[in-house]
Structure formats: C-alpha cells, structure tokens
Backbone bond lengths (Angstrom), bond angles and torsions (degrees), N, CA, C in turn:
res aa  C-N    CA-C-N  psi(-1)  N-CA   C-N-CA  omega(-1)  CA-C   N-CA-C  phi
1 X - - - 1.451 - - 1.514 108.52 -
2 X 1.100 122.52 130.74 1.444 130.01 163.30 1.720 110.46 -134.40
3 X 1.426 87.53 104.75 2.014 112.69 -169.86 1.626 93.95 -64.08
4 X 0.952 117.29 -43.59 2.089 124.30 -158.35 1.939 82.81 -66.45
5 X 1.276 131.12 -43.33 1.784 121.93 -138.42 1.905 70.06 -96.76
6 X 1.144 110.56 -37.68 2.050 90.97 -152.46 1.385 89.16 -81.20
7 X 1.386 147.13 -26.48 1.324 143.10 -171.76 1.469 88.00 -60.99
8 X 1.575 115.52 -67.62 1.862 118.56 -174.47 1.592 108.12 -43.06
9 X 1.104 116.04 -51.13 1.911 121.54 169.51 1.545 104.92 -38.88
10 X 1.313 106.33 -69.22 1.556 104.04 -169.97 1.896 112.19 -60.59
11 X 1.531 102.82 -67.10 1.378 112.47 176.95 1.621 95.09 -100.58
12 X 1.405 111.92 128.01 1.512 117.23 151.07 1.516 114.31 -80.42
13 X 1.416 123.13 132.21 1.216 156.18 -165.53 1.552 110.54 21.60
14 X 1.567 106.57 59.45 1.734 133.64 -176.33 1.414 87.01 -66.06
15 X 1.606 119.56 135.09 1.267 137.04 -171.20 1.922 94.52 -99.13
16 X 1.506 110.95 143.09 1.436 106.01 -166.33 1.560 95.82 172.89
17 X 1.484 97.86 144.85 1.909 89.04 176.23 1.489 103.23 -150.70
18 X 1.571 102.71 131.21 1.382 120.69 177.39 1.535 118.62 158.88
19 X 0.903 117.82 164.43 1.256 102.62 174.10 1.515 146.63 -96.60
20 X 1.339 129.28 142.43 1.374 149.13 -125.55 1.778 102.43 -115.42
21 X 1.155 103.87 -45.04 1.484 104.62 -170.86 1.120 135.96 -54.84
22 X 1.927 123.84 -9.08 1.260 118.59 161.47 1.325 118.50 -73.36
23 X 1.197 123.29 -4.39 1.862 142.64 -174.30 2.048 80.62 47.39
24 X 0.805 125.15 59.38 1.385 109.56 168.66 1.895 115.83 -122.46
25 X 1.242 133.91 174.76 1.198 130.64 -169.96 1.543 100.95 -61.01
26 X 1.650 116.67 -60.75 1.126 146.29 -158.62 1.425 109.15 -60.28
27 X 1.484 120.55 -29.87 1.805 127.39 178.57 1.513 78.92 -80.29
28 X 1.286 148.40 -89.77 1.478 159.84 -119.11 1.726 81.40 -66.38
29 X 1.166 118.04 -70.00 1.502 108.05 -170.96 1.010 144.82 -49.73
30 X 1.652 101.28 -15.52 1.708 121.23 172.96 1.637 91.22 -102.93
31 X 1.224 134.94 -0.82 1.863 119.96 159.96 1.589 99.89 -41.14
32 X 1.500 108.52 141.48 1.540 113.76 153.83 1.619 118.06 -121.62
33 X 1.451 84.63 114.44 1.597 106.56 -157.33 1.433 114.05 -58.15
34 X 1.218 135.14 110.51 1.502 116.70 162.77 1.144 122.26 -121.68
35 X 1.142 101.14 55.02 1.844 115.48 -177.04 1.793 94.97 -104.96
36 X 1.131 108.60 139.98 1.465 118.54 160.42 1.235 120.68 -35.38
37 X 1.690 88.01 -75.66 1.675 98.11 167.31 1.522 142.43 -31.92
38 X 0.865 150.52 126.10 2.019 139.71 -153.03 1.951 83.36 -75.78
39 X 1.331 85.21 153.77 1.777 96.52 174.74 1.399 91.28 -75.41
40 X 1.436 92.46 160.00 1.480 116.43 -173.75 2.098 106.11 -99.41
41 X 1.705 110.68 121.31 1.168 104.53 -155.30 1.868 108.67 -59.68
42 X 1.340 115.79 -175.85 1.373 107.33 170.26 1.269 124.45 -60.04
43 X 1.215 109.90 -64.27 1.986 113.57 152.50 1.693 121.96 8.08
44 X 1.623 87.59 -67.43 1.370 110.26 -167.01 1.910 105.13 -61.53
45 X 1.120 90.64 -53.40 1.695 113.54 178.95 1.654 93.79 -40.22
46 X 1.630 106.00 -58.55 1.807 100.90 -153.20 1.795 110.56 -57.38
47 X 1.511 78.89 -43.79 1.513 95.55 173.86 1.744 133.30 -44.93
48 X 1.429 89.07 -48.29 1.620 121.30 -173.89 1.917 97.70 -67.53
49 X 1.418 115.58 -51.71 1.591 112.66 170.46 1.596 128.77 -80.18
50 X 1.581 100.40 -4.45 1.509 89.73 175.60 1.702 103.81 -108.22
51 X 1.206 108.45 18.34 1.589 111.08 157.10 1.574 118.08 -117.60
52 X 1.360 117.78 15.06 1.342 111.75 157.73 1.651 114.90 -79.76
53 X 1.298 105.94 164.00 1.635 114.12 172.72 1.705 117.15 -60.43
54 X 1.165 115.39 146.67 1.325 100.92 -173.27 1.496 77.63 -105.63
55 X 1.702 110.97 132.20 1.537 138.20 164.78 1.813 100.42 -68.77
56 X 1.312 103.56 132.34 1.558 125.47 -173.45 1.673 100.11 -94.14
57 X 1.177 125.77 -36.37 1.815 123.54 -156.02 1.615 88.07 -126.96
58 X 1.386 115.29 149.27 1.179 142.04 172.94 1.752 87.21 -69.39
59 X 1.169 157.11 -9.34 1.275 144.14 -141.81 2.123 74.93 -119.16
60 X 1.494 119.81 -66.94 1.366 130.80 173.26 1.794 110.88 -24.54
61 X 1.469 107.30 -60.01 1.173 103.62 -159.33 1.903 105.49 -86.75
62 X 1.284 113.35 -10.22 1.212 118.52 157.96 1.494 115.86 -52.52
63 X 1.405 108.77 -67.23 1.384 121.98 -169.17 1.546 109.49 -45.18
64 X 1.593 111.51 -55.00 1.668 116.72 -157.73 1.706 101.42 -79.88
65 X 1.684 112.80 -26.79 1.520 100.05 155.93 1.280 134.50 -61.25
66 X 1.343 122.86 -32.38 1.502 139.65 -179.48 1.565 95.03 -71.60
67 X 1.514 118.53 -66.21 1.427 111.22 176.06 1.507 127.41 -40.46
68 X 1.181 114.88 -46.67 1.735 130.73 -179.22 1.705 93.05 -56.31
69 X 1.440 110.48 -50.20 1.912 94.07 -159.81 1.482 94.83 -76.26
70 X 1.603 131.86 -48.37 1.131 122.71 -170.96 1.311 135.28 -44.34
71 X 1.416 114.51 -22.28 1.231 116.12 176.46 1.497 103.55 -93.54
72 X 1.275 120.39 23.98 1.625 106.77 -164.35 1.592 100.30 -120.68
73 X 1.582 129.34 133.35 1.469 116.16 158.13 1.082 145.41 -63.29
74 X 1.089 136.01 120.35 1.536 130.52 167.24 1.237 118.25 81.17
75 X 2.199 114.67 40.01 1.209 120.51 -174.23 1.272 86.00 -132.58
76 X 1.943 128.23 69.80 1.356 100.70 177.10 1.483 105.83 -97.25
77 X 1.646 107.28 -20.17 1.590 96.79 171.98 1.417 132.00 -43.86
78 X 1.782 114.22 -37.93 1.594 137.25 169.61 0.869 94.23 -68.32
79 X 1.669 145.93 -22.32 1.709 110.23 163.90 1.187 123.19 -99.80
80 X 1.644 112.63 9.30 1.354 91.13 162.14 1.532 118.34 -125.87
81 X 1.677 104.55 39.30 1.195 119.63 156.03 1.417 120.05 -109.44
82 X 1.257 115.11 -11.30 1.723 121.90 155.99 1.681 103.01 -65.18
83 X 1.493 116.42 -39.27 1.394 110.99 -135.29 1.954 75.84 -81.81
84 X 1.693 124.74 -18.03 1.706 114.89 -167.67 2.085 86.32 -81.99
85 X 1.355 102.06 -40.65 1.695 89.94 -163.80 1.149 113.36 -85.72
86 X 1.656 121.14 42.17 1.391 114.25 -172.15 1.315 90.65 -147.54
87 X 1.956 124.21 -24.89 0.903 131.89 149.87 1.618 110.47 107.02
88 X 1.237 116.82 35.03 1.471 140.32 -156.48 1.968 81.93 -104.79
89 X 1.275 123.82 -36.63 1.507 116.96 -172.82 1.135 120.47 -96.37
C-alpha cells in the first residue's frame, strides 16, 4: 500500500497535512483535509492503490513517491520523511 501515490490517483495534488507513511487506515484518518474536494473514503483509497503499477527497482518506487509529493501543497514535511524512508537522508 502506498496511501501518499493512491490519494494523488484519486485527487491530484489534494491539499492535506499529516502524516502518510504508515500507508495504514489509522494515519489516513487522522489526515486533516484541506482540499476542497471531500476526502476520498477508505474504500476508495484501497481501490485507488491496488490499481497502481507495482514499481520493480528501488530507483521506480523512489521516483513515483517523489512525483506524488511534488505536485502536492504544503506537504514538505512528507517529503522529507519519504526522502529518510527511502533513504535519500
């Protein structure tokens, strides 16, 4: 599961702050949403990540995490807690 790429699937660069990195129900539910848009339910989420590509190379799954936060506002703390669990720090 990666919660940060299927949130970008559903909403592209959905404004929201908290943290992402347990990809678990319980992090997503304490997100505080400030996207216009209504959050997208859990359902939607499971759905939304088990139709992304599954990345083959540690080099892949770098990239589409870095891509997912970059387009996103006001998540620079989430990128530089991808950037420790991905091992860029």
């Amino acid at each position: 599961m990666d919660l940060a790429l299927a949130i970008e699937k559903l909403l592209p660069a959905a404004k929201y702050f908290g943290s992402v990195t347990a990809n678990a129900e319980a992090s997503y539910t304490e997100l505080v949403w400030n996207d216009t848009r209504s959050k997208p339910t859990w359902t939607a989420i499971l759905a939304a990540d088990a139709s992304l590509p599954v990345p083959q190379t540690a080099e892949e799954i770098k990239a589409a995490e870095m891509a997912a936060f970059a387009s996103a506002e006001g998540v620079v703390s989430q990128v530089n807690l991808i950037a420790l669990k991905i091992g860029l720090k």
